[in-house]
C-alpha positions in Angstrom: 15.7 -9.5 85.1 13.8 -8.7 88.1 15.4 -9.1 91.3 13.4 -7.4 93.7 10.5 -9.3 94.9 7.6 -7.0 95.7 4.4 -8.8 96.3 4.7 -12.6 96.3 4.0 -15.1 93.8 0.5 -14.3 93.7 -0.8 -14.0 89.6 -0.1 -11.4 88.7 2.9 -10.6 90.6 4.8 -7.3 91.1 8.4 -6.7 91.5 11.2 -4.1 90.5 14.5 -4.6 89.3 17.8 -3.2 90.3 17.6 -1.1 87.2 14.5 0.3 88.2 12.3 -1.2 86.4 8.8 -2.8 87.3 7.4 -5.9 86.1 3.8 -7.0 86.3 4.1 -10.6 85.6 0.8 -12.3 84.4 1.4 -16.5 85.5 -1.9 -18.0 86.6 -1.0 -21.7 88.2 -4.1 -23.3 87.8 -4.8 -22.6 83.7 -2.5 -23.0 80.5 -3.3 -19.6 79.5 -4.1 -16.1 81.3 -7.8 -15.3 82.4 -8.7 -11.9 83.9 -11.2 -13.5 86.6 -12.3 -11.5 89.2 -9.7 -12.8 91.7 -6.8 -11.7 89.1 -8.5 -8.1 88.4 -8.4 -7.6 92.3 -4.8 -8.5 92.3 -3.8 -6.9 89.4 -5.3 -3.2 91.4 -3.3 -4.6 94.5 -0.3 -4.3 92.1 -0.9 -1.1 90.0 -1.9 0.6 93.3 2.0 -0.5 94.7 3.4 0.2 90.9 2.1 3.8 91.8 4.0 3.8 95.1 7.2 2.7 93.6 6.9 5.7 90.4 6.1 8.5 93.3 8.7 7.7 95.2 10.9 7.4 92.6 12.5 3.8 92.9 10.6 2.5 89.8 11.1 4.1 86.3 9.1 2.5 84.0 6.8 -1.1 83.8 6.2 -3.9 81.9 3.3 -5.7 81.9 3.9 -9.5 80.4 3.2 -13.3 80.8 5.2 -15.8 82.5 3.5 -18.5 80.2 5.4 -19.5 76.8 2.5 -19.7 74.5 -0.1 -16.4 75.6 -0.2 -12.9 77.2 -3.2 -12.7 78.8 -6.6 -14.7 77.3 -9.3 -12.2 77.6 -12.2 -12.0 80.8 -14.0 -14.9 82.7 -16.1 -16.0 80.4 -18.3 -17.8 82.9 -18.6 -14.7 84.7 -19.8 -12.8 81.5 -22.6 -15.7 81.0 -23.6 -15.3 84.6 -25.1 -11.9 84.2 -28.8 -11.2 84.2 -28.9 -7.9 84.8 -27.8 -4.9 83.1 -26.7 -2.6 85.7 -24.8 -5.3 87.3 -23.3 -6.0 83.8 -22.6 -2.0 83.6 -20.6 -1.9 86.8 -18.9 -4.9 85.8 -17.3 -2.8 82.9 -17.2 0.5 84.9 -14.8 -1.7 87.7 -12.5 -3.1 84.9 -12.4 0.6 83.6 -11.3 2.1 87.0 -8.2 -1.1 87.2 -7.1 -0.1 83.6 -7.1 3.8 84.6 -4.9 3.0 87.3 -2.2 1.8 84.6 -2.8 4.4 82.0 -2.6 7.0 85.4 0.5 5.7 86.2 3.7 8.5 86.0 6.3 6.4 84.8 6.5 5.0 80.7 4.2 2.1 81.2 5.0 -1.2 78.3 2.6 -4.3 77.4 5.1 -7.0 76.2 3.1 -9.1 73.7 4.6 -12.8 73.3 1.9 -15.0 72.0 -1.9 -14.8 72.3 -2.9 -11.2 73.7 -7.0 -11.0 73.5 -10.2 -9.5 74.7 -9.6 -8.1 78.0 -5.8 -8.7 77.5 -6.0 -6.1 74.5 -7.8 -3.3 76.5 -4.9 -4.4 79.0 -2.0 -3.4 76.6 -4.3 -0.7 75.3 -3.9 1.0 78.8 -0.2 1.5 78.3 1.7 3.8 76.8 3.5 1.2 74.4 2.9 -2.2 72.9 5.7 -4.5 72.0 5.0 -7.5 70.1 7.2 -10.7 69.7 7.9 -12.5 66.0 6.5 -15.5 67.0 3.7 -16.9 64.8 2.0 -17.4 68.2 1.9 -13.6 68.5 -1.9 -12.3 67.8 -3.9 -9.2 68.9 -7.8 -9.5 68.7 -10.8 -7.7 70.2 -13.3 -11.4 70.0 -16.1 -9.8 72.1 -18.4 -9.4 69.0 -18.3 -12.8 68.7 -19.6 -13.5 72.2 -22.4 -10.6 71.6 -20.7 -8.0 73.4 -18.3 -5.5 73.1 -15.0 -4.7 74.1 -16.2 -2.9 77.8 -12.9 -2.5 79.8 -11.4 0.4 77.7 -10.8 -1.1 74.5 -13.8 0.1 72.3 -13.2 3.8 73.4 -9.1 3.6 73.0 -8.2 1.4 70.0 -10.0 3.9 67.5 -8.0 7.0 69.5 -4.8 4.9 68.6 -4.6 3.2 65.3 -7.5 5.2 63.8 -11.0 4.4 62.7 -11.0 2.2 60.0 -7.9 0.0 61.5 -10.2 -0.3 64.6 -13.7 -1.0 63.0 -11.6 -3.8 61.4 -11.0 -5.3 64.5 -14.3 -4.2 66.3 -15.9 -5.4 64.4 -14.5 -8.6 62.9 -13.6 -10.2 66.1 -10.0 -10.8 64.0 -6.8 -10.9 65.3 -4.0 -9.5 63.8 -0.6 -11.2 64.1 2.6 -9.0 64.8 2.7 -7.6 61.0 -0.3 -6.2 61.2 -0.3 -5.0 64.3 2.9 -2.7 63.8 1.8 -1.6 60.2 -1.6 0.1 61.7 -0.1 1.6 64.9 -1.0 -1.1 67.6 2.6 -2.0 68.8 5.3 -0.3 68.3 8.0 -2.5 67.9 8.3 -6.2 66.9 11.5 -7.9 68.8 12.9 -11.7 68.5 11.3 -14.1 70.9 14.0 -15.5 72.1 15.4 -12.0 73.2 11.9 -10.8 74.0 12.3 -9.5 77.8 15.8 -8.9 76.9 14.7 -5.8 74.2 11.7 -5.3 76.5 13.8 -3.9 79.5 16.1 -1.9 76.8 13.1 0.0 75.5 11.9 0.4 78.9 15.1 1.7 80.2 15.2 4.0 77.0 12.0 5.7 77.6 12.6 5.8 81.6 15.7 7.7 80.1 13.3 10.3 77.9 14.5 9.0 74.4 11.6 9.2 72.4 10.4 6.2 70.4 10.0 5.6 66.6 7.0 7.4 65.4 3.8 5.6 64.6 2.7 5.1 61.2 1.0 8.1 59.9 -0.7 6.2 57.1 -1.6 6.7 53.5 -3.0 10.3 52.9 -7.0 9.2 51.6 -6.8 7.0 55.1 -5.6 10.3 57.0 -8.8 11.8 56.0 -11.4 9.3 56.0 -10.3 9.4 59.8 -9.2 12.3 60.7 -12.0 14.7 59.1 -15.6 14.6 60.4 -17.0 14.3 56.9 -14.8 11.1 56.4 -15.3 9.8 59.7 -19.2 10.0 58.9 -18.7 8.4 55.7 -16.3 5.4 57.6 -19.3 4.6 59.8 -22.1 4.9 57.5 -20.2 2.1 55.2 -19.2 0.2 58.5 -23.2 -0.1 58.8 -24.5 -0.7 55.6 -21.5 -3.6 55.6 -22.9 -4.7 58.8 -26.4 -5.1 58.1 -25.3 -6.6 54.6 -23.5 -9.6 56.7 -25.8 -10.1 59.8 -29.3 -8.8 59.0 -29.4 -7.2 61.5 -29.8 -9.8 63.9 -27.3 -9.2 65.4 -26.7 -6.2 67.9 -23.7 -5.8 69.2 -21.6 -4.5 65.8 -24.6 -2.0 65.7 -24.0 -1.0 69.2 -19.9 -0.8 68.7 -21.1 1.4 66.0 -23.0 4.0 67.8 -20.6 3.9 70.9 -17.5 4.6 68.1 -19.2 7.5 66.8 -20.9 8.9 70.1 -17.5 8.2 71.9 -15.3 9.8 69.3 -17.0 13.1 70.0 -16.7 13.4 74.0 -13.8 13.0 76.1 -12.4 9.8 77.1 -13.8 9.6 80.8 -17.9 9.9 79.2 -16.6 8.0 75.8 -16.2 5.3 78.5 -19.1 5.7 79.8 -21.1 5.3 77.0 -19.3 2.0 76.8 -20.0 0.7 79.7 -23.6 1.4 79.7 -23.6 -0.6 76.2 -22.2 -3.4 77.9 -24.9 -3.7 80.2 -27.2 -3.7 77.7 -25.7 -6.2 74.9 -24.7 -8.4 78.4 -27.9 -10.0 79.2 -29.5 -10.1 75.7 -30.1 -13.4 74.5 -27.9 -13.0 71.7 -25.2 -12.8 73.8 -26.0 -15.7 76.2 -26.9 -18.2 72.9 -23.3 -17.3 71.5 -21.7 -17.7 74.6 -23.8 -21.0 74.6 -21.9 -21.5 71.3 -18.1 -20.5 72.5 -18.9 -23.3 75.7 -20.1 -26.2 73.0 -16.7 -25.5 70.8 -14.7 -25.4 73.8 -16.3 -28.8 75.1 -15.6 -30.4 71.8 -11.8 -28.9 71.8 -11.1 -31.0 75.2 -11.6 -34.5 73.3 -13.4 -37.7 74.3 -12.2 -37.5 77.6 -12.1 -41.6 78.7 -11.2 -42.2 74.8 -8.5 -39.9 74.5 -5.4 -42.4 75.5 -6.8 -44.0 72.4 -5.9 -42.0 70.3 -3.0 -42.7 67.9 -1.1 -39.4 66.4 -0.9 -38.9 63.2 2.6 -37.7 61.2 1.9 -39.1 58.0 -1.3 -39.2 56.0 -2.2 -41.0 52.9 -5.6 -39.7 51.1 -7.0 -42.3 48.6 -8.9 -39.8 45.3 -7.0 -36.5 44.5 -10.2 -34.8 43.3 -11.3 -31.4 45.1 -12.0 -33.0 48.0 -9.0 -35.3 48.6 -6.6 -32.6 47.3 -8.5 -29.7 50.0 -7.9 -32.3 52.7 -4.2 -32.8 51.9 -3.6 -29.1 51.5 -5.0 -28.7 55.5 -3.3 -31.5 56.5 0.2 -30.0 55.2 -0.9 -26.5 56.4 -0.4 -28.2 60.0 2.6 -29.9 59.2 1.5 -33.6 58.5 3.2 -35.4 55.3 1.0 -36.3 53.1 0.9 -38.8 50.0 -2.3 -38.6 47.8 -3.1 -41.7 45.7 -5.7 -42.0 42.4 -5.7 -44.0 39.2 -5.1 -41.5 37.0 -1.6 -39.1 36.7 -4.2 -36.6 35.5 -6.4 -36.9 38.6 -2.8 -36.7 41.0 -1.8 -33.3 39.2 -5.1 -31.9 39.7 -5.2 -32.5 43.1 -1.5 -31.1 43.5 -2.7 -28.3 41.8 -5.8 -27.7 43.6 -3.7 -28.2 46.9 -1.1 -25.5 45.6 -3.9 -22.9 44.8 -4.6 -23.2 47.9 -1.7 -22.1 49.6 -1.4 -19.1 46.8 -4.7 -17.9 48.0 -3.4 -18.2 51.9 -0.1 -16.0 50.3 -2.3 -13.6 48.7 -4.1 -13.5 51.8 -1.0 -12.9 54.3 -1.8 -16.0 56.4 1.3 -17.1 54.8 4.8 -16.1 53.7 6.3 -17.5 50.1 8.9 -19.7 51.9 6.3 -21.0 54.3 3.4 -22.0 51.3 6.2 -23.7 49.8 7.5 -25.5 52.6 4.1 -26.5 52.9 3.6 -27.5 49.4 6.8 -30.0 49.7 5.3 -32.1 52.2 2.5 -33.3 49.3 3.4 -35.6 47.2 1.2 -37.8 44.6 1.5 -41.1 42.8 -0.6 -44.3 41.4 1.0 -46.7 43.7 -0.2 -48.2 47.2 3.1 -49.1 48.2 3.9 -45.3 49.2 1.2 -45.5 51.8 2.4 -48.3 53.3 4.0 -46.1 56.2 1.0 -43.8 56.8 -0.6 -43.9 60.2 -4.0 -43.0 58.9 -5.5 -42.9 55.8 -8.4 -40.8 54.6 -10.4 -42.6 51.6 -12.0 -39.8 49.5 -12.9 -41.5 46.5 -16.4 -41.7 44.8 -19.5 -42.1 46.4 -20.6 -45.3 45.5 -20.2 -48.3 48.0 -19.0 -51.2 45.1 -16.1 -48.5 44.6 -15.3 -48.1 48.2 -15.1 -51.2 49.0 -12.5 -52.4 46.8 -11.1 -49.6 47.3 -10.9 -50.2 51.2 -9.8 -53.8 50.6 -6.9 -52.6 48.0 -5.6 -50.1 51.0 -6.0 -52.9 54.0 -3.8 -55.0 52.3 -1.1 -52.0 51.4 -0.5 -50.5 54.7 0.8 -51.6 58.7 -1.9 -53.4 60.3 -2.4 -50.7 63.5 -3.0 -48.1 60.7 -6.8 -46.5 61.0 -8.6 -46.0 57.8 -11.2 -43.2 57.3 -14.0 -42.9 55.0 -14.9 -39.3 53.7 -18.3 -40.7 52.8 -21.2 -38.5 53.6 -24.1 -40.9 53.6 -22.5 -44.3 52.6 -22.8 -46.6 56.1 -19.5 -47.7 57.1 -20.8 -50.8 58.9 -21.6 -51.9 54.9 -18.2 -50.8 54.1 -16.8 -52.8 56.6 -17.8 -55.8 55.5 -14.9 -58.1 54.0 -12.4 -56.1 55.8 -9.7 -58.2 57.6 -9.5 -55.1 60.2 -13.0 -53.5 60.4 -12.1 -52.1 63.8 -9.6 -49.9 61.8 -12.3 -48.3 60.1 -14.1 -45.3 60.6 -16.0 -42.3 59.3 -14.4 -38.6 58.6 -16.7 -36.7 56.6 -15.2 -33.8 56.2 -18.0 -30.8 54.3 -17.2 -28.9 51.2 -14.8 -26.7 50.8 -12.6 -28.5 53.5 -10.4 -25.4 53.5 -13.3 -23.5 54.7 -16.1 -25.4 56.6 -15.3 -26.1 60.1 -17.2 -29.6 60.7 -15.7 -32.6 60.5 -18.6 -36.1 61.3 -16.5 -38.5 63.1 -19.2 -41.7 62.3 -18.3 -44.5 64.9 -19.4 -47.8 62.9 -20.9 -51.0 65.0 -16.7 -52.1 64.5 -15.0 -48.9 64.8 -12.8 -49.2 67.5 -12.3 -46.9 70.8 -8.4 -45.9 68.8 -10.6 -45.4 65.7 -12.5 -42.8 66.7 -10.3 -41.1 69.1 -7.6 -41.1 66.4 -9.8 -39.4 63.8 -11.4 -37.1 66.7 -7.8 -35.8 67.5 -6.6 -35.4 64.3 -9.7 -32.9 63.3 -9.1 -31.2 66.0 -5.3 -31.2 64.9 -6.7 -29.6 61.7 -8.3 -27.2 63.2 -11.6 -28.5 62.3 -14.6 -29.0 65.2 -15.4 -33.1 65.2 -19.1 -34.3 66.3 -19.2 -38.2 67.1 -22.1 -39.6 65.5 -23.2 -43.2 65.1 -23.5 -44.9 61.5 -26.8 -43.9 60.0 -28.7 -42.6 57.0 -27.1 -39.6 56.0 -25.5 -39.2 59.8 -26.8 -35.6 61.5 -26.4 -32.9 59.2 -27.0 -34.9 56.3 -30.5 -36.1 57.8 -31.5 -33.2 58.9 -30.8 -31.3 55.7 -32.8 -33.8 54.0 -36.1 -33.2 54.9 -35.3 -29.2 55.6 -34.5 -28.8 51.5 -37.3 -31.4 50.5 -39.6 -29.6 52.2 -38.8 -25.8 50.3 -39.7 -29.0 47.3 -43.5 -29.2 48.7 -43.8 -25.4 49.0 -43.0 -24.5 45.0 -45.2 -27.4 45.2 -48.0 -25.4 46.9 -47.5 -22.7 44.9 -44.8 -20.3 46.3 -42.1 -18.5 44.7 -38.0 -19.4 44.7 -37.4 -15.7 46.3 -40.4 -16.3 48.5 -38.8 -19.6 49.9 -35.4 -19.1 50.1 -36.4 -15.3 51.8 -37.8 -16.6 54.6 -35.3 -19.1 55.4 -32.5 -15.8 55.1 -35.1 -13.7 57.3 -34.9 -16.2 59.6 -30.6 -16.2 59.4 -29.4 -19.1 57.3 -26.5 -18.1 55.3 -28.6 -19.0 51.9 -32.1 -20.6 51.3 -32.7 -23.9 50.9 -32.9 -23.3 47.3 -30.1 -21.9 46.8 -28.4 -24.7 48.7 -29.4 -26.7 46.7 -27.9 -25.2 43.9 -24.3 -24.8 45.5 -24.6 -28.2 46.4 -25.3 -29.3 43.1 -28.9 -30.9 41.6 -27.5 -34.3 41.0 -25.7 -34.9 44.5 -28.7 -33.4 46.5 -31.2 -36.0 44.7 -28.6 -38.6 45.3 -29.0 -38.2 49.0 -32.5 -37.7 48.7 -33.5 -41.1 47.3 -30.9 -42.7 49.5 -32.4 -40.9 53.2 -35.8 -41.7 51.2 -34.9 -45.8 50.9 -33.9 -45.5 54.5 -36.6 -43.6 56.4 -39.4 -44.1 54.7 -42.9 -42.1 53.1 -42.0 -39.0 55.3 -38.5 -38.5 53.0 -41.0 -39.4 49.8 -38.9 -36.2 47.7 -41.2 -33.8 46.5 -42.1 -33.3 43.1 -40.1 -30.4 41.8 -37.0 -31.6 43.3 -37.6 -34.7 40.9 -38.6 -32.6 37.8 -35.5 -30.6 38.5 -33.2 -33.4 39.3 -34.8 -35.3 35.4 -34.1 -31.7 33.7 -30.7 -31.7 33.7 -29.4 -29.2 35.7 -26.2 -29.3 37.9 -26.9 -26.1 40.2 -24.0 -24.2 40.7 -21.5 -26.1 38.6 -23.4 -26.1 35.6 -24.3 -22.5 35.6 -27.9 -23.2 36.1 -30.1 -24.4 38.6 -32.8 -22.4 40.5 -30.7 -19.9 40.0 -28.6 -18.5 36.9 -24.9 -18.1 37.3 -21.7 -15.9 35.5 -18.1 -16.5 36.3 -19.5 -18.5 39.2 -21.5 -16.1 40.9 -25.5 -16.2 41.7 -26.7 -14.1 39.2 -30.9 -13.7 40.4 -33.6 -16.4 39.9 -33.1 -18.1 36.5 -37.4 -17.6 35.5 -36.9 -20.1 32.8 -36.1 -23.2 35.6 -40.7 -22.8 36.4 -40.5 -24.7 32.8 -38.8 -26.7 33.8 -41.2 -27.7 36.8 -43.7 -27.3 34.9 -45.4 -30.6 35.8 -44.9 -30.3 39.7 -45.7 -26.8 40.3 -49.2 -24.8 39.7 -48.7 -22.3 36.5 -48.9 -19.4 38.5 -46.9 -18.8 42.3 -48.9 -17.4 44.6 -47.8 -15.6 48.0 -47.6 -17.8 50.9 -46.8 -15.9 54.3 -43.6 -15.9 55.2 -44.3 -17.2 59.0 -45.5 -20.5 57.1 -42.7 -20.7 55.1 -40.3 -20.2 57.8 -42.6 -22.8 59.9 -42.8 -25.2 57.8 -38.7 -25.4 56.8 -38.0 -24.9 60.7 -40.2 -27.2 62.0 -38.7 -30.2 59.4 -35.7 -29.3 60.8 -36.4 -30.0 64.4 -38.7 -33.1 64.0 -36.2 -34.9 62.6 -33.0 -33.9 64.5 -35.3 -35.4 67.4 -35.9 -38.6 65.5 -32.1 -38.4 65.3 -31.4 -38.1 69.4 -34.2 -40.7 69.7 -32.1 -43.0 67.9 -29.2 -42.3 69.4 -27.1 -40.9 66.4 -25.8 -37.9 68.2 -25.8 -38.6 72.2 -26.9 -35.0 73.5 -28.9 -31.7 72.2 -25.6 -30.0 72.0 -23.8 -32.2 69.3 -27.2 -31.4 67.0 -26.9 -27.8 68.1 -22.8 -27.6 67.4 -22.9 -29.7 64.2 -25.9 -27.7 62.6 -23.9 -24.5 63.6 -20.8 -25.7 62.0 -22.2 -27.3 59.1 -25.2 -25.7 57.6 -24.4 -21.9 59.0 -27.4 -22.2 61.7 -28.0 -18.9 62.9 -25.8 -18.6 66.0 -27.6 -15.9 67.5 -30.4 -18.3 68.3 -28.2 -20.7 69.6 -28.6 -23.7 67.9 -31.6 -26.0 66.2 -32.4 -28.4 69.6 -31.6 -24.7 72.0 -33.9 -22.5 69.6 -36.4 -25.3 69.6 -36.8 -25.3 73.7 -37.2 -21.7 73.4 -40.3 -22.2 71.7 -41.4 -24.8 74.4 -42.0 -28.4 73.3 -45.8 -28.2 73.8 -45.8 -25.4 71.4 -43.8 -27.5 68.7 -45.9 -30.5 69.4 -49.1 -28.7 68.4 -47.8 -27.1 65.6 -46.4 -30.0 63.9 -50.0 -31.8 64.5 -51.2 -28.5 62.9 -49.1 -28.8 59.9 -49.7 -32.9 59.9 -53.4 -32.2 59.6 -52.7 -30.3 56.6 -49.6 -31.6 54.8 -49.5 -35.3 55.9 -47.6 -37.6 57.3 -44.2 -35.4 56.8 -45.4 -33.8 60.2 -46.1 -36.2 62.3 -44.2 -35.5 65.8 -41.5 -37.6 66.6 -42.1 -39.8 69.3 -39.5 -37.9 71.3 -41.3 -34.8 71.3 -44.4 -36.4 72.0 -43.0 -37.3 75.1 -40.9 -34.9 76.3 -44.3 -32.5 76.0 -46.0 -35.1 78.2 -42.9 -35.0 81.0 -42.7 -30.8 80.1 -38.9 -31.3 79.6 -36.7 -29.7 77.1 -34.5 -31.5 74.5 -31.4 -30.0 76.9 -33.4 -31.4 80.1 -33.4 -34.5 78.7 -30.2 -34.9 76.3 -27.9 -32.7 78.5 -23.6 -33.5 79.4 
């Protein structure tokens, strides 16, 4: 280990060995994991500049760069310092400095080694990118990514010019353009590192390797590949036909609406044609472009919102009670998805329903689960099974008796719940927190009758739980401070993103949602087409139309929450026509195989024409062709009017848990930031005359909230007003 001390205990710090070999040491005091701030990329030159000493004068042999923290390499860049930038050629010199650090290491004369334990990303990849070698630890922790897609950049210090040179084209498009990380595995199959060593001998094997290529023995040869891959990437032809697919794949997931993949693109193929020194170039200068585009600031925007909700409740969190075994009351889809997540993270869990059929499906459902994650390679065999052994199933309450929370899943109707809830109060210890996965019934009407009401809480968790990130934490008028902080840690144990919300008529999303889908309702109503409608609302980036929601949500469950946010808010939720003579006609949506839509084996198979019969009695005989601005209005605008309603009221206490819980639960475009961040872009006085527009025509539906009737008086945003 090294012995010499060199430069301090600055981070990082440089020393050399008795054996002659260096050590860049990445240990930043102040954080849990690495950042490459500014301070740290001056240090780090300090240290490669003294590196480059040591190697000319021949007292050092080889270096390792690596992390003095257990869990990380090195994070990735400041991300505050990215936000910061307004101005491109600022943003291009930013990159050009970074490149000029990184050519000191790959300069260097001497075998030059990244040791990889834990998480390696962003600016940390272009890091190990700069060496000569890459060595990755087994630890699950281990994971290689290149995230700066997801921030709306791209990878600007090296690593979108030197990852394609490495592990070829296709392997690095993966990664470009993904924002993925791949774990050790991966990483060695497609060239990244080339060797994989045991954690707990990781700087032990590090300094061998080291000392072997100081010594000139060569090291295992990279993986060549399969022979089609060979010449998809090594041929121009098949380069050009890599890139043109990359695109059309692209454009096929974002719309276009979002520039940086195009831009990693164009610098892949321009770079891959020049030398490295004016391949880097042409990255840099991208950098300064995608930099200070508003896409880039609104996802950045994003990143800051998740990262907030990651530190907790902050005064609450000493609250919070942690959670080793789980009980989930229903073992249908929903309750067996949340037991399958909760055992994927270790927690024992013990489903409950009234019927041994109902337990075996959810086992099963739960099982399938993990199969996929094995077919996947998220998962080994002997892990899915492990996994699987901490579910178990049964009839009885007595087996919940020692859970410490317990997740109540079962139908949506509140005379079921609540004899539900009183069955389970009376089965388990008296600190353990009960959790409704209700996602419009109030849980201050659940409550009621309950020996323990402070116990209880809301944890609506969206559909598929395996897949959606949101979880609703819903803090009844009873729900304890360890309520909520309990069910707030364990999402975020889950991995899920939790939004406090007060009890309500169908919460945030839920609201929201309602008057977004009934109003795609009114415009079949006024004569527009099902493409037309749910066009617009892609155009404008939602994941699907409104329509098409609809459908995947299913008919029956969409009009349920309809006539109950219609009971609750009044004439404005009145739900429009065709929504009604759809909801009477007997189609499911999705799960039926019919609704707006026809479907095979599952999938959206085009419009189903014969659904206009259907409407027949709420929609004109013939569709005419509204403009697609109006359309896109009119759904937006719904949207936004009643999310203010919403903050008015005090469901959601700032702009950003509208803006992180639309994101997270309906697929809100991103790239505009959120609902409450995209509608201060358009300026509140703007809003508040088109909604009294659209009121004038189309009634009451639009009448301006009372919060944005006053917030245009003050000329304050929803974030000037509702901010941290």
């Amino acid at each position: 280990m090294p012995t010499t001390q060199l430069q301090g205990s600055a981070n990082p710090s440089f020393e050399v060995d008795e054996n002659g070999i260096g050590w860049i040491t990445f240990d930043d005091p102040n954080r849990k994991l690495n950042i490459l701030d500014e301070p740290v990329m001056r240090r780090l030159a300090d240290a490669l500049d003294s590196a480059a000493s040591r190697a000319a004068d021949g007292s050092m042999t080889a270096l390792i760069v690596r992390s003095g923290k257990g869990r990380g390499f090195v994070a990735g860049a400041d991300i505050t310092a990215i936000e910061a930038v307004e101005d491109p050629a600022e943003g291009e010199q930013a990159s050009r400095l970074g490149q000029e650090i990184f050519g000191k290491l790959e300069a260097l004369s001497v075998p030059t080694i990244a040791a990889i334990h834990g998480l390696c990303l962003g600016g940390g990849t272009e890091l190990a990118l700069s060496c000569d070698f890459r060595l990755a630890s087994d630890s699950p922790t281990t994971a290689i990514g290149l995230p700066e897609v997801m921030l709306g950049i791209l990878p600007a210090w090296g690593g979108t010019t030197r990852l394609p040179r490495l592990v070829g084209l296709q392997a690095a498009l993966d990664l470009l353009l993904s924002g993925g990380r791949a774990r050790a595995g991966k990483a060695k199959r497609i060239g990244l590192v080339d060797e994989i060593f045991p954690q707990e001998l990781f700087d032990e094997k590090a300094k061998a390797f080291a000392s072997d290529r100081a010594d000139g023995k060569p090291p295992r040869a990279r993986p060549r590949g399969k022979l089609v891959t060979r010449l998809l990437d090594g041929t121009p032809p098949g380069r050009a036909v890599v890139l043109r697919m990359a695109r059309k794949q692209v454009m096929k997931r974002t719309g276009g609406h979002y520039p940086a993949p195009l831009k990693i693109l164009d610098v892949v193929k321009r770079g891959g044609q020049v030398p490295q020194a004016v391949a880097l170039g042409l990255e840099a200068a991208a950098a300064g472009e995608l930099i200070v585009s508003s896409v880039s600031k609104n996802l950045i925007h994003i990143f800051n919102l998740n990262e907030a909700a990651k530190k907790g409740l902050g005064p609450l969190d000493g609250a919070a009670t942690s959670v080793a075994r789980l009980g989930v009351l229903g073992a249908g889809v929903m309750g067996g998805g949340i037991a399958q997540l909760a055992a994927y993270k270790g927690i024992v869990v013990r489903m409950k329903d009234i019927r041994h059929e109902a337990v075996s499906g959810g086992l099963r459902h739960a099982r399938d689960l993990f199969e996929k994650a094995v077919q996947r390679r998220r998962l080994r065999r002997r892990e899915a099974d492990q996994h699987m052994e901490l579910i178990s199933g049964g009839l009885d309450y007595q087996s919940l008796s020692g859970c410490d929370l317990i997740v109540e899943a079962v139908v949506e109707r509140m005379d079921v719940k609540r004899i539900v809830l009183r069955e389970t109060e009376d089965a388990v210890r008296a600190d353990c927190i009960i959790a409704s996965n209700t996602s419009s019934l109030s849980i201050d009407e659940m409550s009621e009758g309950l020996e323990r009401p402070e116990n209880l809480a809301g944890m609506h968790f969206f559909n598929p739980v395996h897949k959606m990130p949101l979880v609703e934490v819903v803090r009844g008028s009873r729900s304890s401070d360890r309520a909520v902080a309990t069910i707030y840690a364990l999402a975020l144990e889950l991995g899920k993103v939790p939004v406090v919300t007060a009890d309500g008529p169908g919460f945030l999303v839920n609201r929201v949602l309602g008057p977004y889908l009934n109003e795609a309702g009114h415009l079949l109503a006024d004569g527009a087409s099902i493409e037309d409608v749910d066009r617009a609302a892609v155009e404008f980036g939602m994941p699907m139309g409104p329509l098409r929601l609809v459908d995947e949500v299913g008919i029956d469950v969409t009009s349920h929450a309809g006539e109950s946010l219609h009971k609750a808010l009044g004439d404005r939720l009145d739900p429009s026509a065709p929504l009604v003579a759809l909801a009477n006609s007997g189609r499911l949506g999705k799960k039926g195989g019919a609704g707006f839509y026809r479907y095979e084996n599952g999938k959206e198979a085009g419009v189903d024409e014969s659904v206009y019969a259907a409407l027949k009695s709420a929609v004109p005989s013939e569709r005419r062709t509204l403009d697609q601005k109006e359309i896109r209005g009119r759904l937006v605008l719904a949207m936004i009017n009643e999310a203010a309603r919403a903050l008015d009221e005090g469901v959601v206490a700032r702009a950003a848990d509208v803006d992180l819980a639309m994101i997270m639960g309906t697929g809100f475009p991103p790239f505009r930031g959120g609902l409450m961040r995209f509608a201060d872009t358009i300026h509140l006085k703007t809003l508040l005359s088109r909604l009294h527009e659209m009121e004038d025509v189309h009634g009451e539906r639009f009448t301006p909230a009372p919060l944005i009737e006053r917030l245009a008086a003050e000329d304050r945003s929803f974030y000037e007003a509702f901010g941290d």
